[in-house]
Each structure stands twice: as C-alpha cells, then as structure tokens.
N, C-alpha and C positions, 0 to 999 in steps of 0.2 A: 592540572597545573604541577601538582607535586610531580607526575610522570615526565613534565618534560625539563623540571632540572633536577631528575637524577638522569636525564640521558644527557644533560647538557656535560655532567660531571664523568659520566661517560667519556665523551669524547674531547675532553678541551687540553687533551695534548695527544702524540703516538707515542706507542710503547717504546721505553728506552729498552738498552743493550742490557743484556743477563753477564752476572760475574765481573762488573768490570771492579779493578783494583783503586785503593786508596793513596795518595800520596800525604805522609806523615808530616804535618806541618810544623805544630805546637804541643806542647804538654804543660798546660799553667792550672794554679791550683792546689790545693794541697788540703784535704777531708779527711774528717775522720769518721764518718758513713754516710755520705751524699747520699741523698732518694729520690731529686729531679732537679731538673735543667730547664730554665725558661729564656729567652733571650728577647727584649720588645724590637720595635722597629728602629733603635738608635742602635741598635745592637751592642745594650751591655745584654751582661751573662750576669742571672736570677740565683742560685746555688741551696737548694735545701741540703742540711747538713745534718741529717737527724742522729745523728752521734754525739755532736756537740749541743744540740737544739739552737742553730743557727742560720742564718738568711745570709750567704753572703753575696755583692754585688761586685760584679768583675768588668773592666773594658774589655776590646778584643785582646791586648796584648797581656792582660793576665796581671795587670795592676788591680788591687784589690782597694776598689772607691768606697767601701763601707760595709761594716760585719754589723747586727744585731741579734738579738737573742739570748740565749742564757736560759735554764731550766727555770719554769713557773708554768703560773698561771696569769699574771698581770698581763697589761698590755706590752706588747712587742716580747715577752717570753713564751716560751715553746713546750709542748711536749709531746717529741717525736713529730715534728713539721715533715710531712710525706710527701707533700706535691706543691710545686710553687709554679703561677700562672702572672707571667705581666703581659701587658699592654703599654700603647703610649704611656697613659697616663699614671696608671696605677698598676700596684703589687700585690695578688692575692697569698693567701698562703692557708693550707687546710691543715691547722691544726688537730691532728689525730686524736690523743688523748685528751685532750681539754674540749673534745666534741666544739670546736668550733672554725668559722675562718677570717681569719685577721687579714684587715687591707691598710695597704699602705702607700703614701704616693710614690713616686718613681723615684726617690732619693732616701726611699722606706723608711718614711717617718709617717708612725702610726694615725691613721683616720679614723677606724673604726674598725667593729667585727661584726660579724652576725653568728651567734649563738643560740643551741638551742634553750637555753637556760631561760632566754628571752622572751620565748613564745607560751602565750596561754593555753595557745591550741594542743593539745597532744598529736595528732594527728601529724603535725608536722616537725617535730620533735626528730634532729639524724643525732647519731651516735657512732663515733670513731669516724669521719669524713675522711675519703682517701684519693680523691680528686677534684679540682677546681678549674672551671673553665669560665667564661664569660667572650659572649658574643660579640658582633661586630655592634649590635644595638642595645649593648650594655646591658643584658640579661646574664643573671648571675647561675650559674648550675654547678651542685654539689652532688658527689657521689657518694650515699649515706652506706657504708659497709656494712650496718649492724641490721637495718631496713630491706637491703637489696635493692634499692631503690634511687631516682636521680630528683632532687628539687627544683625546682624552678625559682629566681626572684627576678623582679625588676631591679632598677639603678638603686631607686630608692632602699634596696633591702625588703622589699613586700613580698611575699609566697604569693604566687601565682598558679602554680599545679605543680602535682605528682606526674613524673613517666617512670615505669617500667616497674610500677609495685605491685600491690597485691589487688590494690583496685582499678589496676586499668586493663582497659578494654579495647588494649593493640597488640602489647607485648610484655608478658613477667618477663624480667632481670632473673636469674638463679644465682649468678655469680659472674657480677661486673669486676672486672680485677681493675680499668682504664678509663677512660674517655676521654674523648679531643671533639672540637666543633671544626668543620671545615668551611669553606668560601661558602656557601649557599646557608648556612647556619645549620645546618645537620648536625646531630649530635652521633658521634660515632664510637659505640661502645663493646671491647672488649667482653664479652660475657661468657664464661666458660675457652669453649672450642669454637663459639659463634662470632664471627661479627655483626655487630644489631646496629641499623643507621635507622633514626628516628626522625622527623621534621622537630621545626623548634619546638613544635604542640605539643609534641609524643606520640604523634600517629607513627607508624610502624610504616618503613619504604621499604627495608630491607633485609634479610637472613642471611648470612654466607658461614658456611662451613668448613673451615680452618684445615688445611692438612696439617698444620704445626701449631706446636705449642707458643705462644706471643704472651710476655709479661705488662707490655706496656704499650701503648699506641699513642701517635703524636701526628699533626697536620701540618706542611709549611708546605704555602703557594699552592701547587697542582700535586703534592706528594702526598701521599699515605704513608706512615714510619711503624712498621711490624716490627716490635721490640723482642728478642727471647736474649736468655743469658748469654751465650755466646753467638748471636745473630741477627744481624740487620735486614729487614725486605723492606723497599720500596714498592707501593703500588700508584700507579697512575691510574687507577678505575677498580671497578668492582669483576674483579676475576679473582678464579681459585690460584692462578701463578703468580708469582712476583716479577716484576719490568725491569725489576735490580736488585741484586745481589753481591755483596760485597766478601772481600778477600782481606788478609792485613790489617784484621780487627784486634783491638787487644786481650791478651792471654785472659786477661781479670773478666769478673762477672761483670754484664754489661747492665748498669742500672738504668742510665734515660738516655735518648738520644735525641737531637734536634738538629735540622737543616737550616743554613742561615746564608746569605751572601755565598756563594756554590761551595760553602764548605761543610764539613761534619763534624759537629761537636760530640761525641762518643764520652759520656759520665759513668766513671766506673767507681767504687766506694770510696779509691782516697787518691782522683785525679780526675782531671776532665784532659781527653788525647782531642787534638785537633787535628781535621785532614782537608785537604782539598780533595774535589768531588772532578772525575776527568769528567768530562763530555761527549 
C-alpha cells in the first residue's frame, strides 16, 4: 500500500521547465531576524521573528493584522520562536529555548502548549524543538534537535510514538536540520545530505542523496521547496534533479520560503520579497 502512494506522489503532476525567472511583485514586512514563514488556507502570512521573540500576522497586501510575543517564558512569550506552522484553524509555534510548542487560534490568541516540563515520562521529554508540523488528521510532529528525533501527538496533545531516534527500527535521524508533511501525510525530513520520507507511522519509504546543501524544506500542493541560503529548488517527485530553479532571487540570506496562490513568498532576516511564479 505504502508502494503505491509513493508512486502515486510520483507521478501526479510532469516535470516543470528548469531556470525559469521570477517576476518581483511585493516587499512588505519589516524583521529584525525572521526564521519562518507559514501562510494557512485564507492566506494570511504566519512571521516568526526570533530577534524580537515575535509571531507576527500579515494579509497578502502586507497590513500587519496582529503582533504577539515579547521575551519570556509565560504564555504567548517567546524564546527564540524558530519555526511557525498554521493551518485553518490554528497557529503552532516551536518555541526553541523554552523547549516547548505554543498553539494559538488563527487570530493567535493563546490555547495551549505542549511541554516537556509536562510529561512524567522521560522518555518522551524534547529539548530545543526546531520544527513544527501537524497533519491533515491533526497529528501533531515535533522535531526534538537535542534527541535527533521526531515525536508524534494526537489532537489531543497525547504522545503517540517516536520516529527516527535511537530506538527505531526503520531509520536514525543523525541530523534533521527541517521537516514538512506532504498531501499523503509523509513526513519529509531534511537530515544531513539525505532526504528521509517516512509514512505517518515512521516506517521508512524513502533515502535520497542530496547533491546540495538544503537549509530548510517546505511542501505546498504538488511542490517539494529545497531551501539553501542563496537557492530555491522545486521538486515535483523524488529525483536527484530539481523541475525548477529559479533566477532573481534576493542578494540577503534566504531564511524560509513558501508557495501560495502561483506566488513566492522568499523570507529573508529583515523582509519577506514577494514574486509571481511564470508558468
């Protein structure tokens, strides 16, 4: 079963055009060290700010509908918030140094966290979280940086399993720097020079062998988002080439990137550039 939707993931689109150019749309924004970019299905823009320790929420035209944050530890403060994941409904945010992840609804007024501070079990205990994702079936995955490892929860917040730690028996993680879930709920994670796709379980589908160096990985629709500081790849399937490559990227170090409505949202530390995407 698993064999037949990674071949479905295969093939459900043809390979786009190599090299094609960006056309510069917008530049709205203004950070003082962004470290990710989320945009849900209404398409505001997510903004982690870990400079300031701030969440801020943006339209597409770059009005700013609400800032939160501030150095702490209480609810809705920050330290060093590194990766921020929305959905319809709700706002994750992995807070790094306060080893936990704050969720908030879609107008990011605080609901709850999940902490390890909270768990009796040691066993499941992450420390420094540097990525956040949650499924189409509202399964919660954290990427524990201190561990090498990725958690699992239900909606409810319950641990469900380990992937890719020291006790599984598909695939060690050595050094996940990403991850992103795609349309079939794979977990596809950045690890070293490898790409590692996982099913939701942690069974192991996949190995791929990087010819470049990739800081950050993202999923939207049928894309694959190959992140390096100065370098965009798209993939549409699991090949060693990229199906797209872009030109007329910005000078600045490129922190996250996300595809939304045929455009390019490109977050660099103190702007997010917007582009339209040719065809």
């Amino acid at each position: 079963m698993y064999k037949i939707y990674l071949l479905i993931l295969l093939i459900i689109v043809s390979p786009l055009a190599k090299g094609q150019d960006l056309i510069f749309f917008a530049e709205i924004g203004s950070f003082h060290s962004a470290s990710s970019i989320s945009i849900n299905q209404a398409g505001f823009i997510f903004v982690a700010d870990a400079g300031s320790n701030e969440i801020v929420k943006l339209d597409t035209l770059g009005n700013v509908r609400r800032t939160i944050g501030g150095y702490g530890w209480s609810a809705s403060a920050f330290d060093f918030p590194i990766d921020v994941f929305a959905n319809t409904l709700n706002v994750f945010v992995a807070d790094k140094n306060n080893d936990r992840i704050q969720i908030f609804d879609k107008d990011l007024n605080y609901l709850s966290e999940i902490s390890s501070r909270k768990f009796s079990n040691e066993k499941i205990n992450f420390r420094y979280p540097i990525g956040v994702t949650v499924n189409s079936q509202g399964d919660l995955f954290i990427l524990d940086s201190d561990n090498t490892r990725i958690l699992k929860f239900n909606y409810k917040g319950e641990f469900i399993n380990e992937i890719g730690g020291y006790q599984s028996s598909s695939y060690v993680l050595s050094n996940p720097r990403s991850f992103t879930n795609n349309l079939l709920n794979q977990l596809m994670v950045l690890d070293g020079e490898n790409l590692i796709v996982f099913d939701q379980f942690g069974n192991l589908l996949n190995r791929i062998k990087l010819a470049d160096e990739f800081r950050k990985i993202n999923f939207s629709i049928d894309r694959v988002i190959l992140i390096g500081e100065h370098k965009i790849n798209f993939y549409t399937d699991y090949i060693r080439e990229p199906n797209k490559t872009f030109s007329n990227l910005p000078e600045e170090k490129i922190i996250d990137v996300v595809s939304f409505n045929k455009k390019l949202y490109i977050l660099t530390e103190k702007k997010l550039s917007v582009y339209k995407i040719l065809n």
